[in-house]
C-alpha positions as CSV (number, residue, x, y, z in Angstrom):
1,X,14.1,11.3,-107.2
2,X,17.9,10.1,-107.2
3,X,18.9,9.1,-104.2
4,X,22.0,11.5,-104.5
5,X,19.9,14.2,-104.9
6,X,19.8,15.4,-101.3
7,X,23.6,15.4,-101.6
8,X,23.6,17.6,-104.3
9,X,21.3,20.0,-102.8
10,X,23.6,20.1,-100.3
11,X,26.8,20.7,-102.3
12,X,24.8,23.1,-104.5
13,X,24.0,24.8,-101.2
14,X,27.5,25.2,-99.9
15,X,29.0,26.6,-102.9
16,X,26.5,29.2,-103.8
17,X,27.1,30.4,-100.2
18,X,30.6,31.0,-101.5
19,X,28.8,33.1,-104.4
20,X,28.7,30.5,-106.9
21,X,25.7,30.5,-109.3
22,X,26.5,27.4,-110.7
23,X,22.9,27.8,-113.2
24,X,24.5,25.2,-115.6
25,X,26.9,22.9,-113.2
26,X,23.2,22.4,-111.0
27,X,21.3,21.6,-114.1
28,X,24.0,18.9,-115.8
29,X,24.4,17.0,-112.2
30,X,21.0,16.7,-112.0
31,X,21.1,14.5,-115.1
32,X,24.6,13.1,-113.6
33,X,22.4,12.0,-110.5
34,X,19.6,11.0,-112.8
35,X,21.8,8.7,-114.8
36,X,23.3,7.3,-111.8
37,X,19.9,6.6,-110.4
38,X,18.6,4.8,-114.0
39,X,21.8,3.0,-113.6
40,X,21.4,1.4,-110.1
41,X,24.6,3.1,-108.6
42,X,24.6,5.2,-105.3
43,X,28.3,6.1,-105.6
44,X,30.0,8.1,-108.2
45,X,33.0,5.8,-109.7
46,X,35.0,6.8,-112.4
47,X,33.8,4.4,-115.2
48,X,30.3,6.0,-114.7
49,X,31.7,9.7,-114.6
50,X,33.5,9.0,-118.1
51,X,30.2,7.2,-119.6
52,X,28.1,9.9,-118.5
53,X,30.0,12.7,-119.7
54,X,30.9,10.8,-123.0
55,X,27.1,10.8,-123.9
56,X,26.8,13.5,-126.1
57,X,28.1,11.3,-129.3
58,X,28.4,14.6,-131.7
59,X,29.6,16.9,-128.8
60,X,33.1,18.9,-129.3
61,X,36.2,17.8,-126.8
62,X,35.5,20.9,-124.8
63,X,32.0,20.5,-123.7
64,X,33.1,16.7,-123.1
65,X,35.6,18.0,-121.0
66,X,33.3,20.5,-119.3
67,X,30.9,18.3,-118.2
68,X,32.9,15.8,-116.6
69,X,34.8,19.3,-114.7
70,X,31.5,19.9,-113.1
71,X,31.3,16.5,-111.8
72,X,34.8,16.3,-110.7
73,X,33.7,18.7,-108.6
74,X,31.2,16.9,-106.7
75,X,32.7,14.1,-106.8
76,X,35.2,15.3,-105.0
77,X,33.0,16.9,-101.9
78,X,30.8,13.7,-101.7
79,X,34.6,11.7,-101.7
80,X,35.5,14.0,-98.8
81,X,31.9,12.6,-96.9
82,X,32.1,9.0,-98.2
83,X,35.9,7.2,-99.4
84,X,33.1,5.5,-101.6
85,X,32.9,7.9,-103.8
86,X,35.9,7.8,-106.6
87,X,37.6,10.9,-107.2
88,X,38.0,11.7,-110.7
89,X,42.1,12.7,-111.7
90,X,42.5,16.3,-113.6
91,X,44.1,14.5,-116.6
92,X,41.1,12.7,-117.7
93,X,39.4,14.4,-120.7
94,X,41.2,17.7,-119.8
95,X,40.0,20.7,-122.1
96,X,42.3,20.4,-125.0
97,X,41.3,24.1,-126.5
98,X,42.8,26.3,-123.6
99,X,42.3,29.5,-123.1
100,X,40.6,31.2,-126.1
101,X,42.1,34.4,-127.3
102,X,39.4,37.7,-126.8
103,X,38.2,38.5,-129.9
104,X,38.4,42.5,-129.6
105,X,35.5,44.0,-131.1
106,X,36.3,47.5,-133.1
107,X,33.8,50.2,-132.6
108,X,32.7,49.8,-136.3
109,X,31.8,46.4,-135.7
110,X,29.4,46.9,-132.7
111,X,27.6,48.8,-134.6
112,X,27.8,46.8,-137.3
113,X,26.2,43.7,-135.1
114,X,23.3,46.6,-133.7
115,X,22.1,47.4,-137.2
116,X,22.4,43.5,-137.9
117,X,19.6,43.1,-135.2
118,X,16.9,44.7,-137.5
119,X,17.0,41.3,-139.3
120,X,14.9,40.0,-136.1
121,X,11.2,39.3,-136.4
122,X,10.0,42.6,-134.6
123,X,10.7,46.0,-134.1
124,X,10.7,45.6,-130.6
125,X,13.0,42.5,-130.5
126,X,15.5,44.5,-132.7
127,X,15.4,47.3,-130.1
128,X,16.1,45.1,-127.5
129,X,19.0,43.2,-128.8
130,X,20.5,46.4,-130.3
131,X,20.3,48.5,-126.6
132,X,22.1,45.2,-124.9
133,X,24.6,44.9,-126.8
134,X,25.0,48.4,-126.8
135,X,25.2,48.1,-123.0
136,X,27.6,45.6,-123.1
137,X,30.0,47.6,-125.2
138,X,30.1,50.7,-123.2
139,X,29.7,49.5,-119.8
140,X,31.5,46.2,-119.5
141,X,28.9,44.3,-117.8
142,X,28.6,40.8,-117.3
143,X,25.7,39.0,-120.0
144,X,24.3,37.6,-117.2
145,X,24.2,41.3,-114.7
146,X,22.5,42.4,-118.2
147,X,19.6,40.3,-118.7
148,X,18.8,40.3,-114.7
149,X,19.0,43.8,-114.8
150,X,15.4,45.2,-113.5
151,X,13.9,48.6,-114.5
152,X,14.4,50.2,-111.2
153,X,18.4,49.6,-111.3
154,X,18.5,52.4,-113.6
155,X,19.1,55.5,-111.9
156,X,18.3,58.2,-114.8
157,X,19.0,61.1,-113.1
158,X,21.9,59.9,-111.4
159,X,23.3,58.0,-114.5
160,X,23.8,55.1,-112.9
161,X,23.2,51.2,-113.0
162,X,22.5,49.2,-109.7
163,X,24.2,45.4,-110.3
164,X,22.7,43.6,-107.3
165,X,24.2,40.5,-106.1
166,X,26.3,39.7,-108.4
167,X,29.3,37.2,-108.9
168,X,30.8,36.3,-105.0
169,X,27.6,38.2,-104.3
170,X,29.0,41.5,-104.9
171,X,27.2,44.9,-106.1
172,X,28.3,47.7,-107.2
173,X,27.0,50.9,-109.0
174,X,28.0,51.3,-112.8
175,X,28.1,54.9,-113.7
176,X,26.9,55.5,-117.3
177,X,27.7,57.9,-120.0
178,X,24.1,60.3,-120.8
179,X,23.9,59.0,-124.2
180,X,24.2,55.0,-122.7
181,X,21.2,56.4,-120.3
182,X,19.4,57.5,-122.9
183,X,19.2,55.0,-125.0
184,X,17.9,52.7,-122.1
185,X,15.1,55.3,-121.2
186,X,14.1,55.4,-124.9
187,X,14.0,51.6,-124.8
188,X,12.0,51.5,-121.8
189,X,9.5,54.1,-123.1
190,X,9.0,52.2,-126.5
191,X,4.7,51.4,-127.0
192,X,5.8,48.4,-128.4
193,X,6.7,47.0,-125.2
194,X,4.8,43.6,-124.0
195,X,2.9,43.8,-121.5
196,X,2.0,40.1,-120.2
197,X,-0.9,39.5,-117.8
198,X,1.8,38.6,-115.1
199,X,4.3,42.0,-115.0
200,X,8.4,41.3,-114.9
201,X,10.2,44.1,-113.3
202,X,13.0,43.0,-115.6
203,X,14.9,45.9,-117.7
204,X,15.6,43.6,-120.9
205,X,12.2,41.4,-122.1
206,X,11.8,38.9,-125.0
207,X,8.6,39.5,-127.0
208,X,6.1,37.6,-124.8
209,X,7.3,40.4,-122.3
210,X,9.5,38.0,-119.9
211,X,12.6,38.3,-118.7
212,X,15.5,37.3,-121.2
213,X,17.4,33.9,-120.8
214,X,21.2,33.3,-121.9
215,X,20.8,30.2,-124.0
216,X,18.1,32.2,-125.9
217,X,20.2,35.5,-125.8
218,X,23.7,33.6,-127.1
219,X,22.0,31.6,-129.9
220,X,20.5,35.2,-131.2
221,X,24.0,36.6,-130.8
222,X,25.6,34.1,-132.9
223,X,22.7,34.5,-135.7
224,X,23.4,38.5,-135.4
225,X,27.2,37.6,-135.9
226,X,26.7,35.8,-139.3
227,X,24.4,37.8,-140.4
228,X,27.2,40.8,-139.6
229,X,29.9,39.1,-141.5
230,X,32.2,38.5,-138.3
231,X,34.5,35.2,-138.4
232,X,36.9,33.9,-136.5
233,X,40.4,35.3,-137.1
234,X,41.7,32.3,-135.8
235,X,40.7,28.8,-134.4
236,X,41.3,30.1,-130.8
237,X,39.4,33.7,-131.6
238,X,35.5,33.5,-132.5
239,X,33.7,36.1,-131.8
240,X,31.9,35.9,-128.4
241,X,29.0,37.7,-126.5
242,X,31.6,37.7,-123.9
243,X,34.2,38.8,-125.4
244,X,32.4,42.6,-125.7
245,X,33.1,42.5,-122.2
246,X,36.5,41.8,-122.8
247,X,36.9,44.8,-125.2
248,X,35.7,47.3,-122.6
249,X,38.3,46.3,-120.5
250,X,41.1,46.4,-123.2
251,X,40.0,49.5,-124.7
252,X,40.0,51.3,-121.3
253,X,43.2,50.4,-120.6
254,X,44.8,51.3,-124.0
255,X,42.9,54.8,-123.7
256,X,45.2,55.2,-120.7
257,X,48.0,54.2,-122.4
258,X,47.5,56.4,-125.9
259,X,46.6,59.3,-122.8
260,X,50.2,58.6,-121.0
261,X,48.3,57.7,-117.8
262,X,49.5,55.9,-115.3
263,X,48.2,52.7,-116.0
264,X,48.7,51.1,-112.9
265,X,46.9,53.2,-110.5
266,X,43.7,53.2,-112.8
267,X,43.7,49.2,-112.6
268,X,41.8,48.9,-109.3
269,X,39.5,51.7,-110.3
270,X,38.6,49.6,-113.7
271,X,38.4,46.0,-111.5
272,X,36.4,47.9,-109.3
273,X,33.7,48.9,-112.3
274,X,33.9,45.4,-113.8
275,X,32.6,44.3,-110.2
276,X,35.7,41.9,-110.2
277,X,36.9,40.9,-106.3
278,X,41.0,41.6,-106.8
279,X,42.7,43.2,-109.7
280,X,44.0,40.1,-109.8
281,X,40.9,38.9,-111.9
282,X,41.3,42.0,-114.5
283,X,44.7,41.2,-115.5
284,X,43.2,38.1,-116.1
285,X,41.1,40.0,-118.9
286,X,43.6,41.7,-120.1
287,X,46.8,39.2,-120.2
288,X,45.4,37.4,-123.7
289,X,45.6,40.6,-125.8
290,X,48.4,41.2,-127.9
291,X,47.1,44.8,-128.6
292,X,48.0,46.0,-125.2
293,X,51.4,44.6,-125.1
294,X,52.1,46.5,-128.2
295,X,51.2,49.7,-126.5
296,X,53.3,48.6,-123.3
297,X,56.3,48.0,-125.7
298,X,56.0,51.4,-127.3
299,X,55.7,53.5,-123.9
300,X,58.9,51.2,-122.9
301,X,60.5,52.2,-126.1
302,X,59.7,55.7,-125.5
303,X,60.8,55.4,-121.5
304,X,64.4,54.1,-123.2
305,X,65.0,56.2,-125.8
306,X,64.3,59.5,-123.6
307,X,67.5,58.2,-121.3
308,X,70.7,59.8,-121.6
């Protein structure tokens, strides 16, 4: 046991009472602490912040940079208890990509990357990757609100999904269209289901019948997007599991616009849906996509030329 481990339970602690999940950031400063600990050091100082997050030899700038993020972050909270502890400056291997551009999927390809999942090893791991990212593309949902989705958060006759505690431990209730509902009761009612000797209430299961895990669900996404003939239309926009996320928010807000709604008043209904805590956070979403400004321009166009 590192002897900063009691610290980092406690700064773990703190900001998952703020809603924080922090699944990764928890699991790489363990092996910050770790190294620390094989190291001889009690303090964090910036030469052993750098050398730890440098490890990775083959590793891309961007997961440099995001590993030496998460410990800036403690750093910075055990600084605060201890002058000790170096604070690591914002300059230092700062993320040189930037904000990736949302790779917008069109309806054509979703379906494209459903009937790619056949390619998996069994019918019933086909079935299940083909209803997620389904979900995903109607209902806008978070990858992780997916996979901890349990079969009791459907609400059949209602047509609803229950998101318990999500991010800033919010929930929310995701109406559904009846075809999104029925595909998830089909799903559910497959005989092909596993059933382990230890039951998961879980709503998405790998085939050993447990509950589905990101890294496992991402690497299977990629392989589903080669197989589909997807690539990246441009070194800032691949094509990302989060990104169908992304399109349900776009797409929803260029219906309004091809509708002549008035966009504004239906942003707080859509940043309530996507479980976001201002609207603030949906603009966010929908700031990177050139598609929607195009639509703004022409409804400005059309505002203009209508003017005496």
């Amino acid at each position: 046991m590192s002897r900063l481990d009691p610290a980092l339970a406690d700064y773990l602690a703190l900001r998952r009472s703020l809603g924080f999940r922090l699944e990764r950031a928890g699991k790489l400063l363990a092996q910050f602490t770790a190294y620390l600990d094989a190291q001889g050091a009690d303090t964090v100082t910036l030469e052993a912040a750098l050398a730890w997050a440098t490890l990775p030899a083959a590793a891309g700038a961007r997961w440099l940079a995001m590993r030496l993020t998460v410990v800036r972050g403690f750093a910075a909270h055990l600084h605060a208890l201890d002058p000790a502890h170096e604070l690591i400056p914002t300059e230092l291997l700062p993320d040189p990509g930037g904000r990736a551009t949302p790779y917008l999927y069109t309806d054509a390809e979703v379906a494209t990357l459903m009937g790619a999942a056949c390619i998996l090893r069994t019918p019933f791991r086909s079935a299940t990757y083909a209803t997620l990212i389904g979900l995903l593309s109607v209902a806008g949902l978070r990858v992780g609100e997916a996979i901890r989705l349990d079969r009791g958060d459907l609400g059949s006759r209602e047509g609803t999904l229950t998101i318990r505690m999500s991010k800033f431990g919010k929930s929310r209730l995701v109406p559904l269209h009846p075809t999104t509902v029925t595909a998830l009761r089909r799903y559910l009612a497959r005989p092909d289901r596993p059933r382990p000797g230890t039951p998961t209430a879980a709503l998405f299961v790998s085939g050993a019948g447990t509950r589905l895990r990101y890294c496992n669900v991402n690497w299977t996404f990629l392989e589903l997007v080669w197989t589909a003939g997807l690539r990246p239309r441009s070194a800032a926009c691949r094509p990302r599991l989060h990104d169908l996320r992304h399109t349900f928010a776009v797409r929803t807000v260029l219906d309004a616009y091809r509708a002549d709604l008035d966009v504004g008043a239906r942003l707080p209904i859509l940043s309530t849906y996507l479980g976001h805590v201002s609207p603030a956070a949906t603009y966010w979403y929908l700031s990177a996509a050139p598609e929607l400004l195009e639509a703004a321009g022409l409804r400005l166009e059309r505002h203009l030329g209508g003017r005496p």
